[in-house]
C-alpha positions in Angstrom: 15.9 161.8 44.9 19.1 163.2 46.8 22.1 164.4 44.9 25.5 164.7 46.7 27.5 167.4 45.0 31.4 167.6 45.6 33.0 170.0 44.4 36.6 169.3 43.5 39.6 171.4 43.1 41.2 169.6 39.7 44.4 170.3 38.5 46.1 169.2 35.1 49.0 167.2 35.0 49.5 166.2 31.3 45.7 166.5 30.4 44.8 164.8 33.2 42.5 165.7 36.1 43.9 164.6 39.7 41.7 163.3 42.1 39.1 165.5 44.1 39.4 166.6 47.7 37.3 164.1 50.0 34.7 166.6 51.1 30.7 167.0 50.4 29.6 170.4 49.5 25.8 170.1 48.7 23.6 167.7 49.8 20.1 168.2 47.9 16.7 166.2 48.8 13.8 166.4 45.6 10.8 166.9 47.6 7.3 166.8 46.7 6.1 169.9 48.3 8.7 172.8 49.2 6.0 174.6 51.6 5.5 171.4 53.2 9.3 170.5 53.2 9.8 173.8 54.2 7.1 173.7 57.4 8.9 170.4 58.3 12.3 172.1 58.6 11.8 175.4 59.4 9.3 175.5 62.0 9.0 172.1 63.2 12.9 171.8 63.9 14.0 175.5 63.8 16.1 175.9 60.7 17.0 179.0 59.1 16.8 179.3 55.3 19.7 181.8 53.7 18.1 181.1 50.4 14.6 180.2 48.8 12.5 180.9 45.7 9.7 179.0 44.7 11.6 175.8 43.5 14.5 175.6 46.4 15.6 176.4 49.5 19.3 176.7 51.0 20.4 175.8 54.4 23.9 176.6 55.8 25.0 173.6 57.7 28.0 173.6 58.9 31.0 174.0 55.8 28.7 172.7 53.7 24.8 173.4 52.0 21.6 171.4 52.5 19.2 171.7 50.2 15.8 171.0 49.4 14.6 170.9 45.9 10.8 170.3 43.9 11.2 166.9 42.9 10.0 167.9 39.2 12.8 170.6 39.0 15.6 168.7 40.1 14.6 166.0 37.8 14.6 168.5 35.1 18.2 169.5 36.6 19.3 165.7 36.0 17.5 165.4 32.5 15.3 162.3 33.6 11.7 161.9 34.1 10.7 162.7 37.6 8.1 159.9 37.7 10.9 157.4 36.7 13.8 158.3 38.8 13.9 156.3 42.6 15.4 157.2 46.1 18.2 155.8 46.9 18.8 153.9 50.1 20.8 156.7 52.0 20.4 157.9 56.1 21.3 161.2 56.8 22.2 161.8 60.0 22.4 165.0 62.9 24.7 163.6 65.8 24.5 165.1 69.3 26.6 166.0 72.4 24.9 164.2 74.8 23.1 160.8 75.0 20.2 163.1 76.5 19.9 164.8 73.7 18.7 162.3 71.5 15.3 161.5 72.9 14.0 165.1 73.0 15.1 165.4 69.0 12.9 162.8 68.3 10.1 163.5 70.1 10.3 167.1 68.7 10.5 165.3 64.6 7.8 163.2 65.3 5.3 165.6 66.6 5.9 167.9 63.5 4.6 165.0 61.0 7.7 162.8 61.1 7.2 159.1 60.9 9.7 157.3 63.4 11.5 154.6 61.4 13.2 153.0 64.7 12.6 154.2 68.0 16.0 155.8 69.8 17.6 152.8 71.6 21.4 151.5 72.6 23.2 151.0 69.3 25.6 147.9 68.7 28.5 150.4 68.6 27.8 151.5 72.1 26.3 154.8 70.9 22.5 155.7 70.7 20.3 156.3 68.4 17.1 156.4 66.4 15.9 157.2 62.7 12.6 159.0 61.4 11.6 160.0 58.2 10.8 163.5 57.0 7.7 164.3 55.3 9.1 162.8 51.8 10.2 159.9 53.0 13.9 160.6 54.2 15.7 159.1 56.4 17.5 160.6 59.5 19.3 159.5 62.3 19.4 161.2 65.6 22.6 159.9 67.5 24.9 160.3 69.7 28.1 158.3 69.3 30.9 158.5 72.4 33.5 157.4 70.1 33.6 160.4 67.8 34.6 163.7 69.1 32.6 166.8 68.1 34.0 170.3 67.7 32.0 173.4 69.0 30.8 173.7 65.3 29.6 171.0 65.3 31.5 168.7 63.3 32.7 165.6 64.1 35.5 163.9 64.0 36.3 159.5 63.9 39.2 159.0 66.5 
């Protein structure tokens, strides 16, 4: 299960909340097995944790925080029943500088357990790219995409 968290700066105007600010703050994957999860992004691909306990672990990313999350605990978190609840059809997605780039990246998931959804290739939008899953199931894109321009922090930005 992923859950997208936004948090919104709300203001009242006559009782009423005004809209939120169009930013994500939180994304959170419900994995099956944190150690696993954890060996998968840690080691595998070189993240650094700035948070964990034994039910979740914190990644800075950018202005915002990945998470991963025991499946059972952030079902618990939701109030539904863990073996109910479904995945919904979402990609994340880590774009690159460089066409070269992408290629490496996905040798490197797929030798740490990933299962390579599409191999990298030319993409209809004149980009390149490719997708694997992580060890729960998740879908990533690698890509690199010549019509966005990305910052030294990494984020992008659509011309």
């Amino acid at each position: 299960m992923i859950r997208l968290a936004a948090t919104a700066v709300v203001s009242k105007i006559k009782g009423e909340a005004a809209t939120m600010e169009q930013r994500i703050s939180l994304v959170t994957l419900g994995v099956k097995d944190l150690a696993a999860s954890k060996r998968f992004y840690v080691d595998a691909l070189g993240w650094k944790a700035v948070f964990e306990n034994k039910e979740i672990i914190f990644f800075q990313v950018g202005g915002m925080i990945f998470a991963l999350f025991l499946r059972e605990k952030l079902a618990e978190d939701f109030q539904v029943d863990a073996a109910s609840f479904g995945r919904a059809a979402v990609a994340l997605a880590y774009n690159v500088r460089t066409r070269s780039e992408v290629d490496p990246l996905m040798k490197r998931a797929a030798s740490a357990g990933a299962t390579i959804l599409k191999s990298a290739r030319e993409a209809s939008w004149e980009g390149y790219s490719g997708y694997f899953a992580d060890p729960d199931g998740f879908a990533w894109e690698i890509a690199w995409n010549p019509s966005w321009s990305m910052k030294p922090d990494g984020s992008i930005e659509y011309r």
